[in-house]
Structure formats: structure tokens, C-alpha cells
C-alpha positions as CSV (number, residue, x, y, z in Angstrom):
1,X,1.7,-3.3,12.8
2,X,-1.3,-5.4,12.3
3,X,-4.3,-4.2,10.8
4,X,-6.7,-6.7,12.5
5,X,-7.1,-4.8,15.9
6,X,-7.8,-0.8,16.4
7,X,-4.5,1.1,16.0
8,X,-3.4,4.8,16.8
9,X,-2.3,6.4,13.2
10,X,-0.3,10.1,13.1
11,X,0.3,11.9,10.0
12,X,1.6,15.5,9.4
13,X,1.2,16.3,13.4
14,X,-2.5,14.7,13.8
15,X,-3.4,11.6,15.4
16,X,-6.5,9.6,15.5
17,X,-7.4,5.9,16.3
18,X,-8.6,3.6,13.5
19,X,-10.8,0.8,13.4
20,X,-9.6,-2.7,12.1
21,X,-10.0,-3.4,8.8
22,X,-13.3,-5.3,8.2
23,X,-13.5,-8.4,5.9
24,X,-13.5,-7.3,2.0
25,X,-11.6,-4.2,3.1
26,X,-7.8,-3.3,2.7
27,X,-5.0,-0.7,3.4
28,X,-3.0,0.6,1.1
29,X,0.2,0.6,1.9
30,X,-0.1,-3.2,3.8
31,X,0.7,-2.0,7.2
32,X,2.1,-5.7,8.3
33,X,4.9,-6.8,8.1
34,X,3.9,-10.8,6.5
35,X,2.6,-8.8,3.5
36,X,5.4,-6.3,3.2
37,X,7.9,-8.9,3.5
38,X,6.3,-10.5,0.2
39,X,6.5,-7.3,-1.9
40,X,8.9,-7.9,-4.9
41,X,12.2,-6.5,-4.2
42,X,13.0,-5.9,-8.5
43,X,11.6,-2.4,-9.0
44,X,9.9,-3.3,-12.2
45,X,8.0,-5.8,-10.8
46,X,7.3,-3.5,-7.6
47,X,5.9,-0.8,-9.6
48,X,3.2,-3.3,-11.0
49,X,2.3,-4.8,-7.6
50,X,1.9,-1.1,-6.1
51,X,-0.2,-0.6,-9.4
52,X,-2.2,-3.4,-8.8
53,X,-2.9,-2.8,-5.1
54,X,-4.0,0.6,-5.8
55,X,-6.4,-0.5,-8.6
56,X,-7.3,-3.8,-6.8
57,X,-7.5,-5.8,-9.7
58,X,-4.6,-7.3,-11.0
59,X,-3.4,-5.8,-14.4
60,X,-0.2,-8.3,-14.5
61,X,1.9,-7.3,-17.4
62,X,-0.1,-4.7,-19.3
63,X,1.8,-1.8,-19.6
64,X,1.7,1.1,-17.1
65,X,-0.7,4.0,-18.6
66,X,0.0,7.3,-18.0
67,X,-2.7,7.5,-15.6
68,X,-1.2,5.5,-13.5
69,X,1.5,6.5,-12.7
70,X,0.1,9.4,-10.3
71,X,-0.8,6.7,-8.1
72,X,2.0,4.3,-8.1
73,X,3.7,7.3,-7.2
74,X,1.7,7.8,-4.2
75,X,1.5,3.9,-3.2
76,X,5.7,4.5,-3.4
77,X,5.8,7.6,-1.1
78,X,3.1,5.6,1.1
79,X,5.8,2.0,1.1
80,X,8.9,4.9,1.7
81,X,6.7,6.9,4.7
82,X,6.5,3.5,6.5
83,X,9.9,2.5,6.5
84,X,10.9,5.0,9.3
């Protein structure tokens, strides 16, 4: 997985091909495997990266609002969906 060249992607039965990611841009989920690797491993502190990747501005410890948690939720499912 490497999100610096073009890639094929398939979800729910569909597949397309997708450009790289240009310069300023990200993916959320990280789709390689340098920046998964540095994900926390202690939930708590996973919950706030996800949180702050979704947001892209780092929130550090301020508290989750309940917001929020909609999309930490889907940044989870995203992490979970790639570990196939």
C-alpha cells in the first residue's frame, strides 16, 4: 500500500483506480504501512490520533465532544476494514 503512485481501490463490490495523493493532500485511514505502524497501540490514545486525523488539526488532550465521536467511529471501522 503506498499512496504515492495510482492504485486500484474496491469497496462494497465496485472498483475504480485512484490517483496519488498530491502534496497537501491525505487519506484517511493512512493506507501505508510506515504510518500505520506508528499508530498508538493504547486505545485511549488511538481514539485521539483517529480524532485528530479526521479533524486535521491536532486537538491533543482536550476531551472528545460528542460530535466527535461519529467520526472516530468511522476512522475506526476505516483502520478495522484495512486489516483484512
Amino acid at each position: 500500500m503506498d499512496d504515492s503512485r495510482r492504485s486500484w481501490i474496491m469497496e462494497i463490490g465496485r472498483g475504480w483506480w485512484a490517483d496519488p495523493v498530491k502534496e497537501n493532500e491525505s487519506v484517511c485511514p493512512p493506507q501505508d504501512w510506515t504510518r500505520l505502524e506508528a499508530l498508538p497501540t493504547d486505545p485511549d490514545e488511538l481514539l485521539i490520533a483517529v480524532r485528530d486525523w479526521t479533524y486535521h488539526k491536532p486537538r491533543y488532550n482536550k476531551p472528545v465532544t460528542g460530535q466527535e465521536w461519529g467520526d472516530i467511529e468511522f476512522g475506526l471501522a476505516g483502520l478495522l476494514y484495512r486489516v483484512r
